[in-house]
Legacy VTK file of the C-alpha trace (Angstrom):
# vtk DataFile Version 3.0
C-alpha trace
ASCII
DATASET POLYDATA
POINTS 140 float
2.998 -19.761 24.057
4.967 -18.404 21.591
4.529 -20.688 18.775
0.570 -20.694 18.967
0.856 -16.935 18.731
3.006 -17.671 15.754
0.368 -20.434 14.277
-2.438 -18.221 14.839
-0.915 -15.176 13.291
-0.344 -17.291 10.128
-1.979 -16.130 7.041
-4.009 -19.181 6.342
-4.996 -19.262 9.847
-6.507 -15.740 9.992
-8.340 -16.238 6.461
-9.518 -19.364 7.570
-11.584 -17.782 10.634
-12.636 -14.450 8.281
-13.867 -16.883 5.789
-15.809 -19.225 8.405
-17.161 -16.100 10.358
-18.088 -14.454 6.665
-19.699 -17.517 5.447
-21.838 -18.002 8.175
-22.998 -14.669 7.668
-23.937 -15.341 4.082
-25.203 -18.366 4.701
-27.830 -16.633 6.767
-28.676 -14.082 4.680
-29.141 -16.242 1.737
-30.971 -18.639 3.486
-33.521 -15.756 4.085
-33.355 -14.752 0.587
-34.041 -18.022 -0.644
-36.813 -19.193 1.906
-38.860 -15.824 1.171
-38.160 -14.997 -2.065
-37.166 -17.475 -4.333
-39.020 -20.721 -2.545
-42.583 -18.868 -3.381
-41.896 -18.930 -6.949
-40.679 -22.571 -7.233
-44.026 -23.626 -5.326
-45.921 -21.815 -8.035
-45.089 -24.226 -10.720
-46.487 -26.915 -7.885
-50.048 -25.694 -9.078
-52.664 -25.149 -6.432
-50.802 -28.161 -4.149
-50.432 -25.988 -1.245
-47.271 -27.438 -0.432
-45.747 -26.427 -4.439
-43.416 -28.889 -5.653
-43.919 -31.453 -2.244
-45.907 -34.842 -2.712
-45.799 -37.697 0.022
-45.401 -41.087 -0.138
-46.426 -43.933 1.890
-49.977 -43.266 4.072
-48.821 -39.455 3.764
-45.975 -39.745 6.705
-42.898 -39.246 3.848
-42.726 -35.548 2.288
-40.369 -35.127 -0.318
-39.759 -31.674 -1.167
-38.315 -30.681 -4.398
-39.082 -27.019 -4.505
-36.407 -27.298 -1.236
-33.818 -28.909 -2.305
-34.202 -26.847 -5.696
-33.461 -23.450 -3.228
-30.795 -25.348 -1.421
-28.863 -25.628 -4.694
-29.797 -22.096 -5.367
-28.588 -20.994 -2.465
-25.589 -22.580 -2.721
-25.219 -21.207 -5.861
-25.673 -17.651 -4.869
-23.525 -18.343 -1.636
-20.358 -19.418 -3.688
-20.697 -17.439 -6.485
-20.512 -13.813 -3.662
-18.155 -15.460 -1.941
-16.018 -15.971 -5.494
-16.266 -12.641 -6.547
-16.690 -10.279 -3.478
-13.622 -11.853 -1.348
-11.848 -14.425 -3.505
-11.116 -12.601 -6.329
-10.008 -9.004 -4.904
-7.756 -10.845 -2.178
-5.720 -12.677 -5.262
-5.626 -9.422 -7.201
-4.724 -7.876 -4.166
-1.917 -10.499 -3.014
-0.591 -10.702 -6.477
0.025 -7.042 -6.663
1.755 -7.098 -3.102
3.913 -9.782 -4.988
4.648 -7.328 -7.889
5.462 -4.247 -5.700
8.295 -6.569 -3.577
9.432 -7.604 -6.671
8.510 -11.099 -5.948
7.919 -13.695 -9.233
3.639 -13.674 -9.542
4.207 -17.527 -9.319
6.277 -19.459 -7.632
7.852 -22.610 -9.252
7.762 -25.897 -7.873
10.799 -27.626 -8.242
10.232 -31.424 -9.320
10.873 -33.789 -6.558
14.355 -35.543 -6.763
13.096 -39.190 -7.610
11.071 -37.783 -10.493
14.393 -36.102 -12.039
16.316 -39.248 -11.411
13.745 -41.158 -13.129
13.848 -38.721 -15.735
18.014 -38.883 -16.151
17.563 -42.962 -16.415
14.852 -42.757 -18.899
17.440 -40.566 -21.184
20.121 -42.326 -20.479
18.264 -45.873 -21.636
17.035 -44.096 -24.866
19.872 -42.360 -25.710
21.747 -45.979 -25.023
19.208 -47.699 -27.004
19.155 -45.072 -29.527
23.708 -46.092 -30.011
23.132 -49.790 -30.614
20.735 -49.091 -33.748
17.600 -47.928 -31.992
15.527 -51.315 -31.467
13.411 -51.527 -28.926
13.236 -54.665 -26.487
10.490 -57.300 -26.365
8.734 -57.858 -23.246
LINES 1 141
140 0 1 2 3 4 5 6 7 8 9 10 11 12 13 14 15 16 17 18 19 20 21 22 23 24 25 26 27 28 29 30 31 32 33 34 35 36 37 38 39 40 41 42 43 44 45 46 47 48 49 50 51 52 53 54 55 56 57 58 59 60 61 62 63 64 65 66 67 68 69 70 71 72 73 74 75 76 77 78 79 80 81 82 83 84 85 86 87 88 89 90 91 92 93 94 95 96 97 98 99 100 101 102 103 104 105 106 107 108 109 110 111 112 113 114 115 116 117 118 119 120 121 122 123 124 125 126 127 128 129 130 131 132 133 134 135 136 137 138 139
């Protein structure tokens, strides 16, 4: 029991269920935003089709809806962009100045994995060997 208190209590756990609980939220509100507000004035540019941007196809039992899928995107739109700038970006300034008051690097570097700098010492080695015997390099 106590290592799912332990997995819970994790960081990215807890964000992960504020940011689900958060978006659903938004979603909703949004949604209802769109739907009222912002789906009326698409269907105005459909003319006097009562159904705006919509048209069917095929003995009138397919509706495609454009002026829909045109709010979807905008409410997707609006739904990232509040979620960027109300929670994304004060939790980063927020972390990164925890990081400056314990004296912490802002960044932390990633050392390169050890076959990489192998690789890397063999490549020098080769050119710096090729480089003794009058710099030529080898046909293939």
């Amino acid at each position: 029991m106590k290592g799912f208190k332990e997995f819970v209590m994790q960081g990215n756990v807890v964000d992960l269920a504020v940011g689900v609980v958060i978006g659903g939220a938004f979603t909703a509100l949004i949604g209802a935003f769109v739907d009222n507000l912002i789906q009326p004035v698409i269907n105005v540019f459909g003319g006097n089709n009562v159904d705006g941007l919509a048209f069917t196809i095929t003995n009138e039992s397919t509706k495609v809806d454009i002026g829909a899928i045109l709010s979807a995107v905008i409410a997707f739109l609006i739904t990232a962009a509040v979620v960027y700038f109300v929670f994304v970006l004060p939790i980063a300034a927020a972390r990164k100045m925890d990081r400056k008051r314990r004296g912490l690097p802002e960044e932390e570097e990633t050392a390169a994995p050890e076959d990489i700098v192998l690789l890397t010492e063999i490549r020098d080695a080769l050119t710096a060997q090729r480089g003794a015997q009058g710099g030529t390099t080898p046909q293939v």
